[in-house]
Kinemage of the C-alpha trace (Angstrom):
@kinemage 1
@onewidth
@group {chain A} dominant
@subgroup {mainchain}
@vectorlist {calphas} color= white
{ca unk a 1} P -1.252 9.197 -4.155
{ca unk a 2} L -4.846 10.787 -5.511
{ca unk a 3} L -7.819 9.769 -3.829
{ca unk a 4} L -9.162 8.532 -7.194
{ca unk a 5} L -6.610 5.902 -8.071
{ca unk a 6} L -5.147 4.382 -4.089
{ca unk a 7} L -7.901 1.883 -4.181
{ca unk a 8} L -7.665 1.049 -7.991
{ca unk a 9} L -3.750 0.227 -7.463
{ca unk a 10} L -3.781 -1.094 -4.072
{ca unk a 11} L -6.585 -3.935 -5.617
{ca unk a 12} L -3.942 -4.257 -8.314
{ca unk a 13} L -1.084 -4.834 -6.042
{ca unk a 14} L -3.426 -7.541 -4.245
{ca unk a 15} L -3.607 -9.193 -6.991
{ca unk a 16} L 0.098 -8.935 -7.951
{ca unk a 17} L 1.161 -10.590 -4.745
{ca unk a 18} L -1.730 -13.004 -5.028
{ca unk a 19} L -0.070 -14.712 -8.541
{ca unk a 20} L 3.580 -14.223 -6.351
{ca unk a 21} L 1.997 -16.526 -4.487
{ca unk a 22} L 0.589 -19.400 -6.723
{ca unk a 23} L 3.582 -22.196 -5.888
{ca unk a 24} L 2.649 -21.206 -1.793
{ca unk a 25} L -1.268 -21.194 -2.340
{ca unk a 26} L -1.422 -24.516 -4.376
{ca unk a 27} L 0.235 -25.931 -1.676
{ca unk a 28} L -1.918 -24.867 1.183
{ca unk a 29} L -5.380 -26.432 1.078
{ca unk a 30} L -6.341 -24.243 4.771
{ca unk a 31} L -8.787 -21.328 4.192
{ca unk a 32} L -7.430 -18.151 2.105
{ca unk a 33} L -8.092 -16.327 5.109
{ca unk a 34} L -5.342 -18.008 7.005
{ca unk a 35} L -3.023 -18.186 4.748
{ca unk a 36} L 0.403 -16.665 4.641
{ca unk a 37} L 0.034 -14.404 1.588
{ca unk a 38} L -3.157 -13.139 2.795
{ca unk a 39} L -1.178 -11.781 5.755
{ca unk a 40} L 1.379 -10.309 4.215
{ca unk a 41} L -1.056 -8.308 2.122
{ca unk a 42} L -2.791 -6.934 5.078
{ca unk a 43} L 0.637 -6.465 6.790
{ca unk a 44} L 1.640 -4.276 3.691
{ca unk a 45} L -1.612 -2.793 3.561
{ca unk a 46} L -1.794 -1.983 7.449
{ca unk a 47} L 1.779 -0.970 7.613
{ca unk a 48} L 2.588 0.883 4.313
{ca unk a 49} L -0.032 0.927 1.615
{ca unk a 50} L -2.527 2.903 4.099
{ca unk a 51} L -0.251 4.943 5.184
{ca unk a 52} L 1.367 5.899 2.308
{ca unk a 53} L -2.428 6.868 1.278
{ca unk a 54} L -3.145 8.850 4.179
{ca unk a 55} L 0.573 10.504 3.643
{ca unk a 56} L -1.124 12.637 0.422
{ca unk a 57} L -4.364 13.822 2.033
{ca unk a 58} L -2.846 14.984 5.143
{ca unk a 59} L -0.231 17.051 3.411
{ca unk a 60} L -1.499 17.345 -0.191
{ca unk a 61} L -4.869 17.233 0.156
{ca unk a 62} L -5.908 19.157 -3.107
{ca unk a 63} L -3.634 17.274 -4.915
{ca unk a 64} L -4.687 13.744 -3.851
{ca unk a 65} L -8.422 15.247 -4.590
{ca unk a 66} L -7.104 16.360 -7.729
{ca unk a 67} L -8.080 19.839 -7.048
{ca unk a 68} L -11.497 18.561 -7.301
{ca unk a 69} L -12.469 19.930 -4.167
{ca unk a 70} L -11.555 22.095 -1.555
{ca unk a 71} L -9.451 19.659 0.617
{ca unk a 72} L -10.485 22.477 3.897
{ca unk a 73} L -13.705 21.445 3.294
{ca unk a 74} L -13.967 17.728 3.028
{ca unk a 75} L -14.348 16.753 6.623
{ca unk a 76} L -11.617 14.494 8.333
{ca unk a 77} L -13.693 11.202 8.423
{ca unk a 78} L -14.433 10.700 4.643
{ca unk a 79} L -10.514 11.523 4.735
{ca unk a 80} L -10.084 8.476 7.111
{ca unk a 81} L -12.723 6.745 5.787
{ca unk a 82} L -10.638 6.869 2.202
{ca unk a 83} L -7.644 5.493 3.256
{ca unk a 84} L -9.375 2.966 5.059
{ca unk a 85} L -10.413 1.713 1.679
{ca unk a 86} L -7.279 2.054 -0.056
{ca unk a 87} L -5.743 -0.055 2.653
{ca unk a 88} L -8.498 -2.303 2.392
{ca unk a 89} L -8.155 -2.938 -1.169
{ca unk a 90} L -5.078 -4.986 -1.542
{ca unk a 91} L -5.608 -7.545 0.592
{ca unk a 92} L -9.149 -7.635 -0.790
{ca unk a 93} L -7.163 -7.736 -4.178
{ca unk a 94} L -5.948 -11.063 -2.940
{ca unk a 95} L -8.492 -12.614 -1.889
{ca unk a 96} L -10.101 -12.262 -4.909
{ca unk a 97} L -7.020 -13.507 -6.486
{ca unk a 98} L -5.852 -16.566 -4.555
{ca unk a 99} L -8.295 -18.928 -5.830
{ca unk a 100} L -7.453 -18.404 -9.490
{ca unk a 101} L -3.416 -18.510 -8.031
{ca unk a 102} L -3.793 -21.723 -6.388
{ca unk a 103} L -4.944 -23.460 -9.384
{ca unk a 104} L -2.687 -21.405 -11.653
{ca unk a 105} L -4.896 -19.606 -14.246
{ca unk a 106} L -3.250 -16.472 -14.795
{ca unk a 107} L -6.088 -15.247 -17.471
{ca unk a 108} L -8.638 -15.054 -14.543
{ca unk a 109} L -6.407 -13.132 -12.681
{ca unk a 110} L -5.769 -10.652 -16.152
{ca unk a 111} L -9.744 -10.585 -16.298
{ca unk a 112} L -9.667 -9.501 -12.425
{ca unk a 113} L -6.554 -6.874 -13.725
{ca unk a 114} L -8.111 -5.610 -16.391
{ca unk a 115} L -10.833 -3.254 -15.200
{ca unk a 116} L -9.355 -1.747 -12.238
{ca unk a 117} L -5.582 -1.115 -14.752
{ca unk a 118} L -8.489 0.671 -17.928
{ca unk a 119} L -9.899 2.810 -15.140
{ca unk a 120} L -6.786 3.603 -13.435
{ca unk a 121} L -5.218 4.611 -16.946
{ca unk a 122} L -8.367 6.496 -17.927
{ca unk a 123} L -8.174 8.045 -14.819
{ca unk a 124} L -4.614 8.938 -15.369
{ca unk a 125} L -5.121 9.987 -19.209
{ca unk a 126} L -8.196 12.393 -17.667
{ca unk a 127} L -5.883 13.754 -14.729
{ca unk a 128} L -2.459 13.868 -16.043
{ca unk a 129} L -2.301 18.109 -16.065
{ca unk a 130} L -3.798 17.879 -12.764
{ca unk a 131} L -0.818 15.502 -11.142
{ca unk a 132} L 1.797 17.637 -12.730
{ca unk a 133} L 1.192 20.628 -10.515
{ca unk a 134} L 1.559 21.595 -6.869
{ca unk a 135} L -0.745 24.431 -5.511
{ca unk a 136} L -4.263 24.910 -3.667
{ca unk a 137} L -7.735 24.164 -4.733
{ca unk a 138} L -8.217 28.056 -5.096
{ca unk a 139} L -4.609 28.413 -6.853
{ca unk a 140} L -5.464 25.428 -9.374
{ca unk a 141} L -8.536 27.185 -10.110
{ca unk a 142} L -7.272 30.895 -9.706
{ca unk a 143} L -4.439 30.075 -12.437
{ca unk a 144} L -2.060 31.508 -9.818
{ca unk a 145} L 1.066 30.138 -7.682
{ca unk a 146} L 1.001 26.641 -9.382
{ca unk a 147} L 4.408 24.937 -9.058
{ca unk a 148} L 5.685 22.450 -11.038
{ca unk a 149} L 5.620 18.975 -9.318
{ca unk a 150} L 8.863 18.541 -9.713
{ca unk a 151} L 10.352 21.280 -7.871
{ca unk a 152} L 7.669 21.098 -5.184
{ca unk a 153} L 7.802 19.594 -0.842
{ca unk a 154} L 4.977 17.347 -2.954
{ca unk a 155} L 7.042 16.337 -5.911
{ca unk a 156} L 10.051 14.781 -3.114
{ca unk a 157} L 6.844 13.397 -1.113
{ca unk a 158} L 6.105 11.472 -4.609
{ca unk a 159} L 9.601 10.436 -5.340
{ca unk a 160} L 10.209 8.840 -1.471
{ca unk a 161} L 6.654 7.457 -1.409
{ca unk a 162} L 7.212 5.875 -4.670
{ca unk a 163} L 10.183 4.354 -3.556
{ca unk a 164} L 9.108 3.112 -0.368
{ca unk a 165} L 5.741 1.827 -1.836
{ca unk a 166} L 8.311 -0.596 -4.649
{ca unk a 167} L 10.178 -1.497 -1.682
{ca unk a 168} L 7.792 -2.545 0.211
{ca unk a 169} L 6.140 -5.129 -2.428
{ca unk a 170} L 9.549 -6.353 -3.173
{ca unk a 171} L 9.689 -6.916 0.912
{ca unk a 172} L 6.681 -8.463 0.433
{ca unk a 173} L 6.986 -10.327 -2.603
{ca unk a 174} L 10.320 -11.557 -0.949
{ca unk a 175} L 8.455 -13.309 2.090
{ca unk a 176} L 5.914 -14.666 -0.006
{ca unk a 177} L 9.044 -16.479 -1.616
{ca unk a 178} L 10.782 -17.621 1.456
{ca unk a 179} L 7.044 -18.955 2.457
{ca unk a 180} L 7.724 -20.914 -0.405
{ca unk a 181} L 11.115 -21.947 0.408
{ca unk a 182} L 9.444 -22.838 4.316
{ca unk a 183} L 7.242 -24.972 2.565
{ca unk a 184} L 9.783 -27.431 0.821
């Protein structure tokens, strides 16, 4: 996924499995740092989200940079440092979240939503002819060897990641339930 939007739509996700949560959370009056949805989001995070992240800028780094900037020249520790963050922003997505779960106000969770989801679909709006094309900074730039990104290695990268990333919060979405179910 592009640089630009992994943190916007992992904090998103956060909160997602934060409301999944709300019959769990009102029922657990421990810290939100301890409790069970919190871990699953970092599990998801830790296991898929950040991965998934790092997945694009190790194999399609122009694209994830949206041909911004030379990938070759963006040194491996900001790359690092960037999934780090995406990782880092569900669970932080979450946290935020939880409190307005537990006592069930899904507006201040929409209010938390809403300017990550504007940005995100700015973002999108802004980058759209960008995403639809496989190639190099240089080719992006040249106007030469572009490939559509649906015949492209990245375009079947996008598909499987896609898939695996809905799987994955309807694994997790799924324990936060039978946490529920535990609970009774």
């Amino acid at each position: 996924m592009p640089v630009p939007f992994a943190p916007l739509l992992g904090f998103l996700i956060g909160l997602g499995l934060a409301w999944a949560s709300r019959g769990v959370i009102a029922k657990d009056a421990g810290p939100l740092l301890a409790s069970r949805p919190f871990v699953i989001s970092a599990a998801f995070a830790g296991f898929l989200y950040a991965p998934l992240a790092g997945y694009f800028l190790a194999f399609h780094g122009d694209w994830a940079y949206l041909y911004l900037v030379d990938w070759r020249h963006v040194p491996s520790a900001v790359d690092l440092a960037l999934v780090l963050v995406a990782g880092a922003s569900v669970p932080l997505g979450t946290l935020a979240a939880l409190p307005a779960a537990r006592a069930r106000r899904l507006n201040s969770v929409v209010r938390l939503a809403a300017p990550p989801a504007v940005l995100a679909c700015a973002l999108f709006a802004w980058g759209a002819r960008r995403l639809a094309f496989s190639a190099t900074y240089l080719q992006f730039h040249g106007d030469f060897g572009t490939e559509s990104i649906a015949s492209s290695a990245l375009g079947r990268g996008v598909l499987w990641m896609g898939i695996v990333g809905v799987l994955g919060i309807a694994w997790s979405v799924r324990a936060i339930g039978q946490a529920a179910d535990d609970s009774r």
